[in-house]
C-alpha positions as CSV (number, residue, x, y, z in Angstrom):
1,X,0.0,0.0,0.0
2,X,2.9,2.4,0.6
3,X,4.5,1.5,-2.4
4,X,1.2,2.3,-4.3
5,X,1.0,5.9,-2.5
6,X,4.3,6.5,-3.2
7,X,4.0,5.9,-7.2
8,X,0.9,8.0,-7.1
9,X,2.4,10.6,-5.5
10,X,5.3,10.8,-7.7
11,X,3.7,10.2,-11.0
12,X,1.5,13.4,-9.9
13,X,4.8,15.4,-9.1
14,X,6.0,14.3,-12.5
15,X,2.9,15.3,-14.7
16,X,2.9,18.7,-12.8
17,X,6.4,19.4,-13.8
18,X,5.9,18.1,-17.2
19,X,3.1,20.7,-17.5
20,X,4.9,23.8,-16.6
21,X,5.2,26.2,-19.2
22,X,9.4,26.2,-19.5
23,X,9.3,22.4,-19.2
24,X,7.0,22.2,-22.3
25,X,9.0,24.3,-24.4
26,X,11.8,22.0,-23.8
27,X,10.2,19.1,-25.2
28,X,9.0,21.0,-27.5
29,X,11.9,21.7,-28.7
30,X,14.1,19.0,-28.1
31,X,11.8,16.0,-28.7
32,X,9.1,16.9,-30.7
33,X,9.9,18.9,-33.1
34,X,13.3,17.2,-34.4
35,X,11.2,14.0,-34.0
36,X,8.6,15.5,-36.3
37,X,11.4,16.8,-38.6
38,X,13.0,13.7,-38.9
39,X,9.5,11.6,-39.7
40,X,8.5,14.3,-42.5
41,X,11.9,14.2,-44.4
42,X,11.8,10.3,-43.9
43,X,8.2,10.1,-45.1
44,X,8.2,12.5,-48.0
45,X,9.4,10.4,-51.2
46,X,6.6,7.9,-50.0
47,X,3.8,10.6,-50.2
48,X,4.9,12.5,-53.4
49,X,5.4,8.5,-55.0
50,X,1.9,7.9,-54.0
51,X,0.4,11.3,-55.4
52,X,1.9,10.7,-58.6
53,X,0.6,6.9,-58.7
54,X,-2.8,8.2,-57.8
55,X,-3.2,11.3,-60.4
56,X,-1.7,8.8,-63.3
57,X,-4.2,6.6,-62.2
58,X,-7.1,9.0,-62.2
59,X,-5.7,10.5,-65.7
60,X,-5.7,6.9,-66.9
61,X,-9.4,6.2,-65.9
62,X,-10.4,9.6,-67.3
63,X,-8.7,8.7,-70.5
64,X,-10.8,5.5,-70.6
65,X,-13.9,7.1,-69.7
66,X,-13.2,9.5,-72.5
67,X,-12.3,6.6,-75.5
68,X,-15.9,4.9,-74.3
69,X,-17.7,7.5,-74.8
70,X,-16.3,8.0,-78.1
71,X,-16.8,4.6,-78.9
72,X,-20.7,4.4,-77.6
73,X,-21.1,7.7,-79.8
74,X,-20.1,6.8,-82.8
């Protein structure tokens, strides 16, 4: 039971310091932000690759779309 009191109380002295304002800019701008950085330059190739897969594939269908109505037309 003492044990469980003691985590309590520390976990609540933790989140308090974790709140206050100079603490959050910290991890702000140590952690998140470079962490953030990091992910976007990773992720980038994947989402312009997938952009470009997407509009040639919507071109491609429009194309289509276009020849059969040509053809039911004629």
């Amino acid at each position: 039971m003492i044990i469980k009191d003691l985590t309590a109380k520390l976990l609540e002295k933790f989140l308090e310091e974790i709140k206050s304002q100079e603490n959050m800019e910290k991890i702000q701008n140590e952690l998140l932000n470079p962490l953030i950085t990091y992910t976007y330059k990773r992720i980038y190739p994947y989402l312009v690759l997938t952009i470009i897969i997407f509009l040639l594939t919507f071109i491609l269908a429009l194309l289509i779309l276009i020849i059969l109505i040509k053809k039911i037309l004629r």
